[in-house]
C-alpha positions as CSV (number, residue, x, y, z in Angstrom):
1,X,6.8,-25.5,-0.1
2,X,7.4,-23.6,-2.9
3,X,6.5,-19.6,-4.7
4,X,6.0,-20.6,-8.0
5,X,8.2,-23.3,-8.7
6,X,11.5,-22.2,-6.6
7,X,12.0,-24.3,-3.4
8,X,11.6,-22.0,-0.2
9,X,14.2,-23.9,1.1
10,X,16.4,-23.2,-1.6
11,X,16.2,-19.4,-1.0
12,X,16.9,-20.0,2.7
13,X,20.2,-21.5,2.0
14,X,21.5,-19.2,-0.7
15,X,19.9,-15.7,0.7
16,X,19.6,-16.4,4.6
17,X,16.5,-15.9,6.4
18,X,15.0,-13.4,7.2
19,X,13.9,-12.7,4.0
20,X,10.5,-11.6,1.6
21,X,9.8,-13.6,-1.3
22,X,7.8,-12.3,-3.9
23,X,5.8,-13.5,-6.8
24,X,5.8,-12.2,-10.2
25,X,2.6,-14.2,-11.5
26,X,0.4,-14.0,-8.3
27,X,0.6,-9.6,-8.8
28,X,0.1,-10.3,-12.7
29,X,-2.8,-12.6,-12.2
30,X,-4.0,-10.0,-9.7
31,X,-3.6,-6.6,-12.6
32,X,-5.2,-9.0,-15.4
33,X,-8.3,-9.8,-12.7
34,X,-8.6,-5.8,-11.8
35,X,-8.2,-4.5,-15.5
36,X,-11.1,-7.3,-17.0
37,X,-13.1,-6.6,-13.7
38,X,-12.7,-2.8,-14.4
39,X,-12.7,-2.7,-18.6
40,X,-16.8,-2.1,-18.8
41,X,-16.0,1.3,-17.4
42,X,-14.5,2.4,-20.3
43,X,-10.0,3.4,-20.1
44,X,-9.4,3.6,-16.3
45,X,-6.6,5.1,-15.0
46,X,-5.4,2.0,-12.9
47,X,-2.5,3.8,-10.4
48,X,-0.5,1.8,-7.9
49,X,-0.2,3.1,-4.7
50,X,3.4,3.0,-4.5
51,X,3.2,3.4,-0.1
52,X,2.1,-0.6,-0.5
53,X,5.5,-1.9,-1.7
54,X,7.7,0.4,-3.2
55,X,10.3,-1.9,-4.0
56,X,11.7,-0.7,-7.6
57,X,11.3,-4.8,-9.4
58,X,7.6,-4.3,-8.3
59,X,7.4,-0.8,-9.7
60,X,9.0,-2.2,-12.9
61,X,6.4,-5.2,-13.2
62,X,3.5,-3.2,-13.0
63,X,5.2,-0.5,-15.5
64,X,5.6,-2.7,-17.9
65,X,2.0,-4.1,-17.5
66,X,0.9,-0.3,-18.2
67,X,0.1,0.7,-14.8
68,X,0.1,4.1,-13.0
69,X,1.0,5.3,-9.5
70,X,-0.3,6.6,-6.7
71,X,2.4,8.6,-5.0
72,X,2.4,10.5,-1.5
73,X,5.5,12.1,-1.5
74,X,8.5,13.1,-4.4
75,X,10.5,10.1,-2.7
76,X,7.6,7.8,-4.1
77,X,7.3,9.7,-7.6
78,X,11.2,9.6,-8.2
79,X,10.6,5.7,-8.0
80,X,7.6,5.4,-10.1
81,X,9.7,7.1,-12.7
82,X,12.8,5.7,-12.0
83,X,11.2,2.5,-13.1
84,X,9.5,3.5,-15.8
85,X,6.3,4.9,-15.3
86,X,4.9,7.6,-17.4
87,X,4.5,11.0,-15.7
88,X,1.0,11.1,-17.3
89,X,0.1,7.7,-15.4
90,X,1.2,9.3,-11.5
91,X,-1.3,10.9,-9.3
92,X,0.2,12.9,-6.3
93,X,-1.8,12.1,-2.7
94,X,-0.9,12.8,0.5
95,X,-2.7,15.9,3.3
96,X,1.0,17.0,3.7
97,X,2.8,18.0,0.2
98,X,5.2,20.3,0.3
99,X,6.3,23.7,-1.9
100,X,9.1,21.7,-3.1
101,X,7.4,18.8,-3.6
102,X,4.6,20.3,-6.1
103,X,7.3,22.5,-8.4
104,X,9.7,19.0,-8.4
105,X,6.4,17.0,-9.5
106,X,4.7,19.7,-11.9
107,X,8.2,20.1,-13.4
108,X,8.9,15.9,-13.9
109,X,4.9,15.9,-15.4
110,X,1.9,14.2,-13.7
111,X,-1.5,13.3,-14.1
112,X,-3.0,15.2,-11.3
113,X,-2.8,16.4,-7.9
114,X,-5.5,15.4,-5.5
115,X,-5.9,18.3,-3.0
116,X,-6.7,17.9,0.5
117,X,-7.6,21.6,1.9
118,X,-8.2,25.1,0.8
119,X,-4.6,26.0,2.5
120,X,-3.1,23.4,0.0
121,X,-4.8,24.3,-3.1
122,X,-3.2,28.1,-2.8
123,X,-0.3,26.8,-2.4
124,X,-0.3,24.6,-5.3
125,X,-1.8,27.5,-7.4
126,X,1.3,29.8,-6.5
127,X,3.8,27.2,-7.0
128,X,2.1,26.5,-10.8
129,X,2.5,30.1,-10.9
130,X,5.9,30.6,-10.6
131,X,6.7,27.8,-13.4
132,X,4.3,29.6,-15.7
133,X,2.0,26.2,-15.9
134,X,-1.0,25.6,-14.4
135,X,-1.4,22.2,-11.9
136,X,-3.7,19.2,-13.1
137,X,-5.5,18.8,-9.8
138,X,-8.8,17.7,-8.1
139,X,-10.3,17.7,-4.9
140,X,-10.2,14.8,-2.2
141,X,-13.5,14.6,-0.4
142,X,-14.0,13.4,3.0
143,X,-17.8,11.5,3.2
144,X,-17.7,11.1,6.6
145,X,-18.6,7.0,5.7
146,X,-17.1,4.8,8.6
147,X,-14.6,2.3,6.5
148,X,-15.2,-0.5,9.4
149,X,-11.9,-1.0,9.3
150,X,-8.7,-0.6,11.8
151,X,-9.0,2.6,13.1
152,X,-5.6,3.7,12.0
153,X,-5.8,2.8,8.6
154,X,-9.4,4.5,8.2
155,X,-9.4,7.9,6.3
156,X,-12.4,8.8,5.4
157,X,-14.9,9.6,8.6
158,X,-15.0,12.8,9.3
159,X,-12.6,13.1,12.1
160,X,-9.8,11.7,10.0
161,X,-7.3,14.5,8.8
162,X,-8.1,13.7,5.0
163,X,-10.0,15.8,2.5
164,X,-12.6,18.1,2.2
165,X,-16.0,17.5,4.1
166,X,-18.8,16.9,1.9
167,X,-20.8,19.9,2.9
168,X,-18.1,22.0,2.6
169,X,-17.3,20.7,-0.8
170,X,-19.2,22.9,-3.4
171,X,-18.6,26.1,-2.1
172,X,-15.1,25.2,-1.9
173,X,-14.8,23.6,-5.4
174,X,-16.0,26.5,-6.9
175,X,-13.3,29.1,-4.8
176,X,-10.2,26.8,-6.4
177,X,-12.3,26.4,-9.4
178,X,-11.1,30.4,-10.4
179,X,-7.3,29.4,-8.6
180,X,-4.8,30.7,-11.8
181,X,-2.5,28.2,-11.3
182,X,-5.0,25.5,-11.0
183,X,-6.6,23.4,-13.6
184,X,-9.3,21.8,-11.0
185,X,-11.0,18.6,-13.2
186,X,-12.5,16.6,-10.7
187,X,-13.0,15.0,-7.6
188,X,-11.6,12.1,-5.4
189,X,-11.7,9.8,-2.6
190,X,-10.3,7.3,-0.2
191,X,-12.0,5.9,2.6
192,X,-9.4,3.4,4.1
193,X,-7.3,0.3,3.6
194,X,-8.0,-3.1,4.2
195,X,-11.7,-2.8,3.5
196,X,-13.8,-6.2,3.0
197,X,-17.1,-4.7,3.0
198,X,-18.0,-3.5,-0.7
199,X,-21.5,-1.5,1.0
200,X,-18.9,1.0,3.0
201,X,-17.4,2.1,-0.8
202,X,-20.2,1.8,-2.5
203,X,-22.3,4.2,0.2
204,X,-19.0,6.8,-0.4
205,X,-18.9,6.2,-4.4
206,X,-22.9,7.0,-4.3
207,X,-21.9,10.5,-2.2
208,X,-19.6,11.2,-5.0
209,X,-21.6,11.2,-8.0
210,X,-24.4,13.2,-6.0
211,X,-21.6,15.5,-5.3
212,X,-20.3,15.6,-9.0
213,X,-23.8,16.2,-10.3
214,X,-24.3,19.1,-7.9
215,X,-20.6,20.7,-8.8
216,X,-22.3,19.8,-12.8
217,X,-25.2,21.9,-11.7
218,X,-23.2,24.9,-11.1
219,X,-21.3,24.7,-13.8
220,X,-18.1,22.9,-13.3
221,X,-16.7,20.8,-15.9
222,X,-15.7,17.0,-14.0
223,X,-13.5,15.0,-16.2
224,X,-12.3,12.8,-13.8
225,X,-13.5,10.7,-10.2
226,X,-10.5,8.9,-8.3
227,X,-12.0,6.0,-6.8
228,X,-9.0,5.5,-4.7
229,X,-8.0,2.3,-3.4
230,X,-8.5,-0.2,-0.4
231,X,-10.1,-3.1,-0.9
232,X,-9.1,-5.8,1.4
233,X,-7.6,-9.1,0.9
234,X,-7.8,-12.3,2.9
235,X,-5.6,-12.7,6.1
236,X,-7.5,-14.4,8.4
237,X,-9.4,-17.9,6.9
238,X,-11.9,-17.3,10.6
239,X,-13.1,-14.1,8.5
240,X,-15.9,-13.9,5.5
241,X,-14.1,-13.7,1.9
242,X,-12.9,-10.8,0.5
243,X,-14.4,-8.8,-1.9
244,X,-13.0,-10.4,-5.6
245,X,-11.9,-7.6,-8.1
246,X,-15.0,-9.1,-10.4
247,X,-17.5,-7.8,-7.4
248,X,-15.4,-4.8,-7.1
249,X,-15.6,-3.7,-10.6
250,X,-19.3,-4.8,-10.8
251,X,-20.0,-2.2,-7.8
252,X,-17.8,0.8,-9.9
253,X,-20.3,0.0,-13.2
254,X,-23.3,-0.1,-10.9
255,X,-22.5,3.3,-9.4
256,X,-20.9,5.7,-12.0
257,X,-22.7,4.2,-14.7
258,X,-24.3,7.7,-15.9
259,X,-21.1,10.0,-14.5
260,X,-19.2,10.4,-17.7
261,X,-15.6,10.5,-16.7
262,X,-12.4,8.9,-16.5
263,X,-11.9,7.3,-13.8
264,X,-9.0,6.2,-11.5
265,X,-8.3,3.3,-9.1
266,X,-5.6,3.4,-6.9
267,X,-5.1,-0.6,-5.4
268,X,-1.9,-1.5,-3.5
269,X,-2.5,-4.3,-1.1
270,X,-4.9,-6.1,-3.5
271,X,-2.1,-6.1,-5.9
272,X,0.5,-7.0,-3.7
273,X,-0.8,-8.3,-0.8
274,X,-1.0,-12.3,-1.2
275,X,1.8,-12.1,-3.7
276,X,4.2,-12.0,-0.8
277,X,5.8,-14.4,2.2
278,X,8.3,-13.6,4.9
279,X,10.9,-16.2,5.1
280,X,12.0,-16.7,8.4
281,X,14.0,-19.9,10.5
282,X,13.2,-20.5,14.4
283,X,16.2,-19.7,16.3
284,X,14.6,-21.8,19.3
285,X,11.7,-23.1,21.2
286,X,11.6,-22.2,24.4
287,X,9.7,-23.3,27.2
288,X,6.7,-20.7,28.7
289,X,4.7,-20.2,31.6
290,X,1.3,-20.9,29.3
291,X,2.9,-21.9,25.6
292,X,6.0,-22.5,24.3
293,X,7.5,-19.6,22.4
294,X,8.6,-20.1,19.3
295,X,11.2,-17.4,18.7
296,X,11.6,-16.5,14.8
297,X,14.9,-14.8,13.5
298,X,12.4,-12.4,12.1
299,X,10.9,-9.2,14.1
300,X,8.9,-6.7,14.4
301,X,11.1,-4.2,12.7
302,X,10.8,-6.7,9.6
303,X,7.0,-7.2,9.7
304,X,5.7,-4.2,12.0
305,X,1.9,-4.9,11.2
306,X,0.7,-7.4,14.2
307,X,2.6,-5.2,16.6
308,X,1.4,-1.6,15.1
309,X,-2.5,-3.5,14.2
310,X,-3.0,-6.5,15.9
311,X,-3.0,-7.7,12.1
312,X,-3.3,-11.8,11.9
313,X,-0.8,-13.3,9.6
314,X,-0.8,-16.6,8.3
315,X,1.9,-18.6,10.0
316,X,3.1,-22.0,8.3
317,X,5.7,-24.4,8.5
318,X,7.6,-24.8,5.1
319,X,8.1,-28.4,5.8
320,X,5.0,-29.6,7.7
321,X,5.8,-32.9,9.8
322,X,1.8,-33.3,10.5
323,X,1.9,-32.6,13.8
324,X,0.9,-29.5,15.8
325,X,1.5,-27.1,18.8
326,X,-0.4,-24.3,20.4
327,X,2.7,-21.6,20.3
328,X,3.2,-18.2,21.3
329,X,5.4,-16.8,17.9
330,X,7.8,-14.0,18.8
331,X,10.6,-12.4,17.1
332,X,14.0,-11.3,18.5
333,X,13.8,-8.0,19.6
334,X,13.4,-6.7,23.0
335,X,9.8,-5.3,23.0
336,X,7.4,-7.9,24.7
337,X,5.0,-6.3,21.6
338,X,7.5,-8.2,19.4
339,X,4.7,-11.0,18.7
340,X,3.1,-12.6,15.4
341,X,0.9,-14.7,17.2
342,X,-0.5,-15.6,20.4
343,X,-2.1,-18.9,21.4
344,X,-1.7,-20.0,18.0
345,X,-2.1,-23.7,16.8
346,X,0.6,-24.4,14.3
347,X,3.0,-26.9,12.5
348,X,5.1,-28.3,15.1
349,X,8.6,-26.9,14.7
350,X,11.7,-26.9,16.5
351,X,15.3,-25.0,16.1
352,X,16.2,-24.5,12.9
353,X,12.5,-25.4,11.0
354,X,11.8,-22.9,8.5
355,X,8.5,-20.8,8.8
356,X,6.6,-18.9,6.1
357,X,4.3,-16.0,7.3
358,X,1.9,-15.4,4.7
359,X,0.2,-12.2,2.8
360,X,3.5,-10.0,3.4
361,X,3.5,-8.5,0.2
362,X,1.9,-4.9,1.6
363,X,2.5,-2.6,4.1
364,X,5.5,-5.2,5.1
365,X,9.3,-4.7,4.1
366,X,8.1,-0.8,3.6
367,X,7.5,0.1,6.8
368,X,10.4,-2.0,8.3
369,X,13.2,-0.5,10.2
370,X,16.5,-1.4,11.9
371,X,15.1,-1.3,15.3
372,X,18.0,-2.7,17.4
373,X,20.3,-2.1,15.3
374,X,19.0,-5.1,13.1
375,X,19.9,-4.6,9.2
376,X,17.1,-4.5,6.8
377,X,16.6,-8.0,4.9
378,X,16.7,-9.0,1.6
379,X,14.1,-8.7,-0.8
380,X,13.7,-12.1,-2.9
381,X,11.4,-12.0,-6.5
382,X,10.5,-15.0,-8.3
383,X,8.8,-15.3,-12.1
384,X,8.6,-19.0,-12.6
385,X,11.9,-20.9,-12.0
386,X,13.7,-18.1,-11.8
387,X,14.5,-15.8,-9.3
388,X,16.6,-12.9,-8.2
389,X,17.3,-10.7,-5.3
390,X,15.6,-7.5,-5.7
391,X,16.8,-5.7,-2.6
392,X,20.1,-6.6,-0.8
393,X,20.3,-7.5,2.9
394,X,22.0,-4.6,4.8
395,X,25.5,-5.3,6.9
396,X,26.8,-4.8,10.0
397,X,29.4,-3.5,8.6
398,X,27.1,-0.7,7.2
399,X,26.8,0.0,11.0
400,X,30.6,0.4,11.7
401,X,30.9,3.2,9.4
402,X,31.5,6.2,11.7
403,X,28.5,8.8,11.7
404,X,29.1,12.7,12.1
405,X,30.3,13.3,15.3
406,X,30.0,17.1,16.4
407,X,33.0,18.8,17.6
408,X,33.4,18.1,20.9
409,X,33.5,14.5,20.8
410,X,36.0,14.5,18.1
């Protein structure tokens, strides 16, 4: 098995295992399908949502392919910039910035805030304020649509902490509207992650431009409508196809054909998603009470998604023998939630095989964590036959440093 034309095995033996491997083409291929998909609509903003992978190789690929980002904190902008994207290409998310966090991004430059609440907006206005500028911002609007996805990754029904309720939202718009530290220029939205049904976003897109013709109607200038992100990819081959960026972008023509703004997308999975594998090797097979478990040298504090979502991963053999098992797959650490798979039919491997789990490019090494005192593992990126390590596995040594100790254990 090979990511692009590297050996996986050849990456086992000179990185160890565990490991994510990356590909260069498959998130190029995935930008050039989005940007044709999307061009009809006239110069989108297309702004990666930096919380998918934020690994700074990524950031640089899509920089130099003229992307955006989509940022959620000033941890997440310092990278976008760091790696060469252009303060006029970042949008700042996220229900919970900070003081500090608006004056460090209004200073660096951005292309707009999107506001989540009232509370936030005077605070953004005051901080503008101070530094004598006033804040590129819109509002996020929360249509109450049900995503129909996990509910943990679903942010736009009403119950969700996100944005501002629709009937709530032109009374509201015109209150910032006369904010002195605001320059309010449009609206935005984000119903969830991981979405496969285009209907859900296109019933939400469809609340939007009633909304910005009624915000029109009183008056309001709307430059710009963030379309925000989440459209799903394909995990599980048992589920219908996702949504392809070509039906994607159909839908955004379909729907803001007569709104007359910019607008912005903000994908991360679909851009990342698929591009990326964990590498892992089975430790041992051990025998069980109703399967086998095969236990990976990989765990949930590399890949938290089937433990946190009950998210289905593909799970392969890198060399297949053509025979199969029905496995449990479970990593080393000691939660019994510390599972990939249950039940599942796979390649028949034994101690040592190597395994590939698949569309681990998102919402993977990000939110992984040294759980157990496991370091974090290396980051692998590959652009044809060449490949480098883009993130260094951590030590043990890194662990032996001593830590602050307070006084009276000194």
């Amino acid at each position: 098995m090979h990511c692009e034309r590297v050996p996986l095995p050849l990456i086992a033996e000179q990185v160890g295992t565990p490991a994510y491997v990356y590909s260069t083409a498959s998130m190029r291929n995935q930008v050039l399908a989005l940007r044709e998909a999307l061009a009809p609509t006239g110069e989108p903003l297309i702004a990666y949502a930096v919380k998918a992978n934020p690994n700074a190789a990524i950031l640089t690929t899509f920089a130099a392919e003229g992307l955006g980002a989509d940022v959620v904190s000033i941890g997440e902008y310092v990278r976008a910039r760091a790696a060469g994207i252009a303060p006029e290409k970042i949008v700042f998310s996220g229900v919970g910035k900070t003081a500090d966090e608006m004056a460090a991004a209004l200073d660096g430059g951005l292309y707009q805030f999107n506001i989540e609440s009232a509370e936030e907006a005077e605070m953004l206005s005051q901080v503008a304020q101070a530094a004598d500028k006033r804040a590129p911002a819109a509002i996020r609007i929360n249509p109450d649509v049900e995503a129909g996805s996990h509910p943990k990754i679903s942010t736009g029904a009403a119950r969700n902490k996100f944005g501002i309720s629709m009937a709530e939202a032109l009374d509201i718009f015109g209150r910032l509207d006369a904010f002195p530290g605001l320059d309010l220029r449009g609206v935005a939205v984000h119903i969830g992650s991981q979405l496969t049904n285009l209907s859900v976003l296109e019933t939400a897109f469809t609340k939007i431009g009633d909304l910005v013709s009624g915000l029109r109607d009183r008056g309001h200038e709307i430059a710009t409508v963030d379309l925000g992100g989440g459209l799903g990819i394909n995990y599980d081959p048992r589920d219908a196809l996702a949504p392809s960026p070509a039906d994607y972008g159909a839908m955004i023509r379909r729907v803001s054909a007569c709104w007359g703004v910019r607008l912005i997308v903000e994908p991360g999975r679909l851009l990342v998603g698929s591009a990326g594998v964990l590498l892992t090797r089975v430790i041992r097979v051990k025998a069980g009470a109703v399967h086998p478990f095969v236990v990976l040298d990989a765990g949930m504090n590399d890949l938290m998604r089937p433990a946190l979502y009950d998210a289905w991963h593909a799970i392969n053999a890198v060399n297949p023998t053509g025979q199969q098992m029905t496995a449990d797959i479970v990593g080393p650490v000691c939660e019994t939630g510390d599972t990939f798979a249950l039940g599942r039919i796979i390649d028949q491997v034994d101690a040592g095989s190597l395994v590939v789990i698949g569309q681990a490019g998102a919402y993977a090494a990000t939110m992984a964590s040294s759980y157990n005192s496991r370091p974090l593992i290396s980051e692998v990126m590959i652009n044809g036959e060449d490949w480098a390590i883009v993130r260094e596995r951590e030590t043990i040594q890194s662990y032996l440093v001593t830590p602050p100790l307070p006084p009276w254990l000194r």
